[in-house]
TORMAR-260598 format. One record per residue (C-alpha): residue in three letters; x, y, z. Coordinates in steps of 0.02 Angstrom, whole numbers, plus 50000, padded with zeros to 5 digits. Layout:
<pts>
PT   type    east   north      up
PT    Ala       X       Y       Z
...
</pts>
This chain:
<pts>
PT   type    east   north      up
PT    Unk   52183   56206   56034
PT    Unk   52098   56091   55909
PT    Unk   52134   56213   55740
PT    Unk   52312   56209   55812
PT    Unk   52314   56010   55819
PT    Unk   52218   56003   55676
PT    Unk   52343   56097   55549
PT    Unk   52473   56005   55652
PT    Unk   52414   55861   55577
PT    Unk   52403   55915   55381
PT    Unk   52580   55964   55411
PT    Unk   52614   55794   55465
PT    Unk   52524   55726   55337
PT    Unk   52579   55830   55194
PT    Unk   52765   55797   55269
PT    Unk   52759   55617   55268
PT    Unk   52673   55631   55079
PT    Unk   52830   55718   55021
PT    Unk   52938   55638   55091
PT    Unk   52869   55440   55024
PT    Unk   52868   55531   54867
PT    Unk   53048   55572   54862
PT    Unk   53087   55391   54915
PT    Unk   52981   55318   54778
PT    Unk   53004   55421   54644
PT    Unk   53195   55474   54683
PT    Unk   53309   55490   54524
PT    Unk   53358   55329   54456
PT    Unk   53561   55309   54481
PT    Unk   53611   55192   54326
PT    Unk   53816   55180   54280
PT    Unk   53906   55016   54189
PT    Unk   53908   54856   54304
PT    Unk   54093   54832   54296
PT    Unk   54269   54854   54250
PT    Unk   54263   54739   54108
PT    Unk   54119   54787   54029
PT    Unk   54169   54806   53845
PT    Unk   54279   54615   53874
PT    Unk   54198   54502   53738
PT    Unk   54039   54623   53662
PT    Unk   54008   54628   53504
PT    Unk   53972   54778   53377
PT    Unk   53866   54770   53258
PT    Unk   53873   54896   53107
PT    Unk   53736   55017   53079
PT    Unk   53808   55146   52953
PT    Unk   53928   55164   52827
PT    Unk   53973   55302   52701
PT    Unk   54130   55365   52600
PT    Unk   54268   55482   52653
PT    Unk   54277   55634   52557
PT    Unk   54418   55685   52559
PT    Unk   54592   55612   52487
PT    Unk   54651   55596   52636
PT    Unk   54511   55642   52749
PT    Unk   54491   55542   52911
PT    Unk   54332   55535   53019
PT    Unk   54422   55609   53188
PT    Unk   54286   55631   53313
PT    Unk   54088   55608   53338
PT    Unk   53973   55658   53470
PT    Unk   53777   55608   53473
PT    Unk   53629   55750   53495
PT    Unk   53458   55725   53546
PT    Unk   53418   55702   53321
PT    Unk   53609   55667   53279
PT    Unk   53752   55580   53262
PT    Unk   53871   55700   53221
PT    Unk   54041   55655   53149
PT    Unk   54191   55780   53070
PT    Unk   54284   55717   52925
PT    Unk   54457   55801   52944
PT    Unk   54457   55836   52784
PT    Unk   54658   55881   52739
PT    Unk   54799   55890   52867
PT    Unk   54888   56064   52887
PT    Unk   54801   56157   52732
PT    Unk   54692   56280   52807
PT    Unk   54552   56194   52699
PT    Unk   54376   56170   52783
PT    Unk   54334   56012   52867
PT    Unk   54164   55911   52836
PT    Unk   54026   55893   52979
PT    Unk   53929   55779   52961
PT    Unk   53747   55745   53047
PT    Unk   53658   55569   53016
PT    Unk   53458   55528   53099
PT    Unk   53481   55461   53248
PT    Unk   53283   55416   53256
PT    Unk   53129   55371   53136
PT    Unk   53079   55565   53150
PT    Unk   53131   55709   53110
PT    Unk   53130   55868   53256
PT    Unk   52990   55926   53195
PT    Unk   52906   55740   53219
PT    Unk   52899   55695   53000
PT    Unk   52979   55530   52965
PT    Unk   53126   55512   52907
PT    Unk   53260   55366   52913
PT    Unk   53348   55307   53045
PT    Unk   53548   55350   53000
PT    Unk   53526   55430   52840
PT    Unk   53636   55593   52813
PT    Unk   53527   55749   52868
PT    Unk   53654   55896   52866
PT    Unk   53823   55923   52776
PT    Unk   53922   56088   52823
PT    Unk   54090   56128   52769
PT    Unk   54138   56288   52805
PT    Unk   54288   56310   52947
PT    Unk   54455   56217   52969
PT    Unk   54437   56135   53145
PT    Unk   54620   56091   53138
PT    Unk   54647   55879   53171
PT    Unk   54494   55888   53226
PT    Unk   54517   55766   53382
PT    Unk   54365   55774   53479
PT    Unk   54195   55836   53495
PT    Unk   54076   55850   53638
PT    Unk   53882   55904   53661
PT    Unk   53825   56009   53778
PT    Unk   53625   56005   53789
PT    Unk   53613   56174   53901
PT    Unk   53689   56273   53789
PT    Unk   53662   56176   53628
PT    Unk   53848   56178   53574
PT    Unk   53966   56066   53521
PT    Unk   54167   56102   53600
PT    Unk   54297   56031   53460
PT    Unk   54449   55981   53528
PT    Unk   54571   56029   53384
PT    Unk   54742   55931   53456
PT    Unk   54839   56017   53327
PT    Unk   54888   56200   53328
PT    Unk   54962   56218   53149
PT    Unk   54915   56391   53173
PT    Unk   55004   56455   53337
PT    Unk   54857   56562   53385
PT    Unk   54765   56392   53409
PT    Unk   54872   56311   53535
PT    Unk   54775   56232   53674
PT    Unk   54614   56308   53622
PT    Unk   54429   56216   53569
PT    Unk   54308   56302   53448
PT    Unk   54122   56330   53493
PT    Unk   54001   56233   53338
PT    Unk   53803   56284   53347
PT    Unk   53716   56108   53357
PT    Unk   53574   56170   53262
PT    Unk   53686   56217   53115
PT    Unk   53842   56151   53127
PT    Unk   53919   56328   53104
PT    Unk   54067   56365   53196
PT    Unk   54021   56506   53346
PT    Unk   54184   56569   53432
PT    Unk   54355   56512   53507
PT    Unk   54407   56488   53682
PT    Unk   54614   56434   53741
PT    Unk   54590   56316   53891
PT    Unk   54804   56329   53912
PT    Unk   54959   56391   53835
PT    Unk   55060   56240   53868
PT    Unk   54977   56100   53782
PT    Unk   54842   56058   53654
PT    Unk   54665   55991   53690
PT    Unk   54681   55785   53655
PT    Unk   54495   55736   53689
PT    Unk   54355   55789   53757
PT    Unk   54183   55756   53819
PT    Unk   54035   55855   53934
PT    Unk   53948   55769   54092
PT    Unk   53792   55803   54091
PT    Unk   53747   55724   54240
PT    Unk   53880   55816   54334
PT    Unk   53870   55973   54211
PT    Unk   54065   55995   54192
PT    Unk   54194   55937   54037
PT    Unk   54320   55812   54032
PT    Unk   54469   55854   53938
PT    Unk   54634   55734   53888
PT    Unk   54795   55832   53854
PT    Unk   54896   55778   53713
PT    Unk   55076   55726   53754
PT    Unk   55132   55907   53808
PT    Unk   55028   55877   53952
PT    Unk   55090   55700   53982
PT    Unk   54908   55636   53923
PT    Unk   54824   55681   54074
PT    Unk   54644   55717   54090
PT    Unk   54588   55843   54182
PT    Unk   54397   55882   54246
PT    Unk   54312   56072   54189
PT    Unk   54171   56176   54257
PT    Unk   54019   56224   54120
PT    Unk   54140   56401   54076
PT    Unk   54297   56280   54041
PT    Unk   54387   56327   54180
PT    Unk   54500   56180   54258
PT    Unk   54436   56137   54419
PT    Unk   54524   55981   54451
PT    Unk   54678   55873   54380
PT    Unk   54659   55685   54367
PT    Unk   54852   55660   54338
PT    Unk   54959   55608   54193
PT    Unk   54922   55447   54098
PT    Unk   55082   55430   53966
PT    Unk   55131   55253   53951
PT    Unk   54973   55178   54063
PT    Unk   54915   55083   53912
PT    Unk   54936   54987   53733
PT    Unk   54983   55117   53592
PT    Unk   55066   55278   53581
PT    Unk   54945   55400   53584
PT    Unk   54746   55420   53628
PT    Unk   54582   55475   53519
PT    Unk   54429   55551   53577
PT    Unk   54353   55501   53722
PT    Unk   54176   55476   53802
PT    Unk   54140   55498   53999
PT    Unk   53999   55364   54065
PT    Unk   53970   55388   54242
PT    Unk   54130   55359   54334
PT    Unk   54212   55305   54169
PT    Unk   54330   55399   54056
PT    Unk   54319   55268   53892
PT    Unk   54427   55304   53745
PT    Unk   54535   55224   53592
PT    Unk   54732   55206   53608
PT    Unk   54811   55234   53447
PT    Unk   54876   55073   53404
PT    Unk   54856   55090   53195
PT    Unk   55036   54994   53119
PT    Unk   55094   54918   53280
PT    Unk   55025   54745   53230
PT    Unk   54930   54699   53380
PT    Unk   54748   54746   53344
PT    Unk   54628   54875   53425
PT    Unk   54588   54888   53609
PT    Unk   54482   55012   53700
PT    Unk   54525   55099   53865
PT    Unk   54416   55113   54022
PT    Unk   54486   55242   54170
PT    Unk   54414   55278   54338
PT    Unk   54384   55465   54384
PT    Unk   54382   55423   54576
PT    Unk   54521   55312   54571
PT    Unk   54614   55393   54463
PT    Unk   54699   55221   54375
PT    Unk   54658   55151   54207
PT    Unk   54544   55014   54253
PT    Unk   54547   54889   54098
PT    Unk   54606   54872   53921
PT    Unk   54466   54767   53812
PT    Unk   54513   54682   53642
PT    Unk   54420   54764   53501
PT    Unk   54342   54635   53362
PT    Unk   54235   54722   53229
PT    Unk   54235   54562   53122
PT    Unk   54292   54655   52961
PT    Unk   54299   54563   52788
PT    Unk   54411   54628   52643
PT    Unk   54487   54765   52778
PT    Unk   54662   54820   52741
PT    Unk   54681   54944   52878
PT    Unk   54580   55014   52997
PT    Unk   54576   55125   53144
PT    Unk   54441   55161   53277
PT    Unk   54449   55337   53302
PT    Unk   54301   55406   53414
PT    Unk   54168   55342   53546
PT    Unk   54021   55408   53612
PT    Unk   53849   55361   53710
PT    Unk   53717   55332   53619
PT    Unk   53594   55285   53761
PT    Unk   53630   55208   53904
PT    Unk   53757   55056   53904
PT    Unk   53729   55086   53728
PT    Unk   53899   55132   53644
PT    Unk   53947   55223   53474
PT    Unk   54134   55167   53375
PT    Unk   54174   55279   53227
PT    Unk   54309   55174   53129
PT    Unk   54407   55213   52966
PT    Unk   54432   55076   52858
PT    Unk   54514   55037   52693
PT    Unk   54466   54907   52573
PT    Unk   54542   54777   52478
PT    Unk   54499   54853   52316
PT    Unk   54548   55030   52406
PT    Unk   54373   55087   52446
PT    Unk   54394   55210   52609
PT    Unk   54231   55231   52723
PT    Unk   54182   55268   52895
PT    Unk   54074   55149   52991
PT    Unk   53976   55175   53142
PT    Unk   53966   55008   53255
PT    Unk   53858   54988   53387
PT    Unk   53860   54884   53544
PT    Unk   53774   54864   53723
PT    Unk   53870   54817   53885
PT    Unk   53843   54774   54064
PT    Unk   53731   54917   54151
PT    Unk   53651   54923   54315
PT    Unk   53508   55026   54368
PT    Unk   53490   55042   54561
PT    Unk   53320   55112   54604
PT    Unk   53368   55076   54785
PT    Unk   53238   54922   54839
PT    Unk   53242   54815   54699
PT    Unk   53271   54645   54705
PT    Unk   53472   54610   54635
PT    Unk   53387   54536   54504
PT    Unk   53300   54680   54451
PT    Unk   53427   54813   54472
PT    Unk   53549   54714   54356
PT    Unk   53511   54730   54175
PT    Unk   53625   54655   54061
PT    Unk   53632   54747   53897
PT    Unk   53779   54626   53808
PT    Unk   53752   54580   53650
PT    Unk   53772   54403   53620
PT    Unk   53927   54329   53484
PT    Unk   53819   54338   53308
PT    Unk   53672   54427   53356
PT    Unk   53585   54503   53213
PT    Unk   53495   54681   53193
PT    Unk   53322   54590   53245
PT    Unk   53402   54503   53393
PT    Unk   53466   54692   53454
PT    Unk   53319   54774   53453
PT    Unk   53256   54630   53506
PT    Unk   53350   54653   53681
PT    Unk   53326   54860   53643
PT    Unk   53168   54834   53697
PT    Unk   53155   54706   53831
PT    Unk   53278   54846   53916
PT    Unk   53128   54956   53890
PT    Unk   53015   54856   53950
PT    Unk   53121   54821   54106
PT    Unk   53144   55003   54153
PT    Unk   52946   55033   54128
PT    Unk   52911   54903   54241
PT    Unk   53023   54971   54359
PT    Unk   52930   55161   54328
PT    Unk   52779   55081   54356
PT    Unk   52836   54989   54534
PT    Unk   52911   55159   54585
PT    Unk   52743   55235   54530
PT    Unk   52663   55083   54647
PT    Unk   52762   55113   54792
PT    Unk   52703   55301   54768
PT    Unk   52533   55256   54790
PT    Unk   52571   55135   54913
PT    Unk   52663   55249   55031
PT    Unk   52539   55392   55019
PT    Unk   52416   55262   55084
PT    Unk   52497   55214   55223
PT    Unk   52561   55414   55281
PT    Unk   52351   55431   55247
PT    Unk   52301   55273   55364
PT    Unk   52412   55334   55482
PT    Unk   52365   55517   55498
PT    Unk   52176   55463   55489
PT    Unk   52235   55351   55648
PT    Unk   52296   55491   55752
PT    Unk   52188   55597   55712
PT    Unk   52038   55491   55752
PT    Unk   52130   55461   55916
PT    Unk   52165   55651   55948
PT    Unk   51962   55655   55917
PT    Unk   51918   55522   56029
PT    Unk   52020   55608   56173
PT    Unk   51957   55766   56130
PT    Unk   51796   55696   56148
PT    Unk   51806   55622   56309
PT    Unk   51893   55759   56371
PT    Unk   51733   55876   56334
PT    Unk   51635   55709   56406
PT    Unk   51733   55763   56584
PT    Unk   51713   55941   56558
PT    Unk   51537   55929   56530
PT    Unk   51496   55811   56681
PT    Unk   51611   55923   56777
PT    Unk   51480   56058   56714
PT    Unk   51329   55972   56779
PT    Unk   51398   55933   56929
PT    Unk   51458   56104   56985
PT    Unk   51285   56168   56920
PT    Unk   51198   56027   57007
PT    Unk   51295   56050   57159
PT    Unk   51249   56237   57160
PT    Unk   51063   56221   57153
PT    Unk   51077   56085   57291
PT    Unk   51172   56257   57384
PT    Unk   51035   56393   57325
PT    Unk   50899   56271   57377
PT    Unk   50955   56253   57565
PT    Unk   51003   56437   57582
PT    Unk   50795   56460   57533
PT    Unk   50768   56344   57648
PT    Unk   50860   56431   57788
PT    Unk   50777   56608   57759
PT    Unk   50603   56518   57760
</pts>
């Protein structure tokens, strides 16, 4: 009876540890605060470099865990090779050697990814899907092409449908399923894949829902589908679109304001996450004098982290940069972020401790109780004891008695 309570007891104690541990140490939910979270950020400009090609356009980008990876569509409808491009996205190298931050790493040129519209990283199978949007050649039409992230070498071909063409497209990692955008064949709509690209679940059409007559790339962030409408000639600047997956409804339209000098023409073409509430604009731009680059412009938004009891204050961090912040001042906020979300490791790594104790304290409580009773109990059993034995000499001693 007491090795059954016993191990009844590390159960309950080994129960209760688990279980404070999952409460303390639970995944971290984070997602952007709200609805308007790109209205009035500002982007600051981290890289620049030259197009390549006469009339090459920088049509899509995607980040790795080392890259930034962007494809320079290099000629429309030739059949000539396109340019990848992959650019540091830390102080180190993989292999740990320094290195600096944004400068070009790879170059590949090898296979003609059609337009070129969208890219997307997968980290579980360390690929990169490349929406084409065109299908100049017919065998192409509504397909993506496999790229090896290691070396930007195109693997194999897959055709998603038969009816329409592949817009933009991006991979949830949380979720572990793509996001697609249909071009207008497919009336825009976006539509939600498994990990093997098969279409699991339609979020509707989208023609018409916003500024512009056609769509770029797009990024997914949590319950956010964020992308570019095309808006290049139509005189009324650049926005950027924000969609909800569960409601199913574009959700806001933010003004765009890269505060370009000397800039003739531009045109934001592709979007991506660089960390999170940390977002990635590839924009083409032309010159004054005629110069044609691509820049890369960074900015922060709104993002909450909920790691369930923390104070409001806590679970809010605000990640906009401020109107005329400089480099310094960014990394500046960079890592105050940081610091926040190690202080809030460190209180889940508290309330870890903390919990433990307290499943300990109480466990060591019953169990001293479930002693104590077993103790007494034996107390009763043993005077019991005495008293039957006592009670049986007093009955041997008469019977001696009697026979003398």
């Amino acid at each position: 009876m007491k090795r059954g309570a016993f191990l009844l007891y590390i159960l309950s104690c080994l129960t209760g540890v688990f279980f404070c541990w999952n409460l303390a140490v639970r995944e971290v939910r984070a997602g952007i605060a709200s609805d308007q979270a790109f209205e009035g950020v500002t982007w600051e400009k981290i890289l620049e470099d030259d197009l390549e090609g006469a009339g090459g356009i920088v049509q899509s980008m995607c980040v790795t865990d080392e890259y930034i990876i962007c494809m320079e569509n290099y000629a429309e409808a030739t059949g000539e090779p396109d340019i990848v491009k992959a650019y540091y996205r830390n102080d180190t190298d993989e292999n740990g050697d320094p290195v600096e931050r944004y400068a070009l790493a790879k170059r590949v040129q090898e296979t003609d990814y059609e337009h070129a519209n969208g890219m997307a990283y997968n980290p579980n199978t360390n690929e990169i899907a490349v929406a084409l949007y065109t299908s100049y050649d017919p065998a192409n039409r509504g397909c993506i092409y496999l790229m090896d992230a290691d070396t930007l070498q195109y693997k194999s071909k897959l055709q998603i449908a038969s009816d329409y063409n592949i817009l933009g497209i991006d991979y949830d990692e949380e979720n572990d399923r793509y996001v697609i955008q249909t071009d207008a064949a497919g009336g825009y709509s976006f539509k939600i894949l498994d990990s093997s690209f098969q279409i699991i679940e339609d979020l509707g059409q989208y023609a018409g829902t916003a500024k512009g007559e056609n769509f770029q790339d797009l990024c997914v962030s949590g319950d956010y589908i964020i992308n570019f409408p095309l808006t290049l000639n139509m005189g009324i600047g650049d926005y950027i679109n924000m969609y909800s997956i569960s409601r199913k409804t574009l959700v806001s339209e933010a003004q765009l304001d890269f505060q370009f000098e000397n800039v003739v023409m531009d045109e934001p073409e592709a979007i991506a996450e660089l960390e999170p509430g940390v977002f990635l604009a590839a924009v083409n731009v032309q010159y004054t004098d005629g110069r044609r680059t691509v820049c890369l412009y960074k900015t922060m938004v709104p993002y909450e982290f909920d790691v369930g009891a923390e104070d409001q204050s806590d679970r809010n961090v605000d990640n906009t940069a401020e109107n005329g912040s400089e480099s310094g001042k960014v990394n500046d906020r960079e890592r105050s972020n940081d610091t926040k979300k190690n202080g809030s490791v460190l209180k889940n790594a508290l309330r870890v401790v903390f919990c433990i104790l307290f499943v300990l304290l109480a466990v060591f409580l019953m169990y001293s109780r479930h002693v104590a009773l077993e103790r007494e109990r034996q107390r009763k059993r043993d005077r019991a004891r005495r008293e039957r034995e006592r009670t049986f000499m007093e009955e041997m001693a008469d019977e001696s008695e009697d026979r003398l």
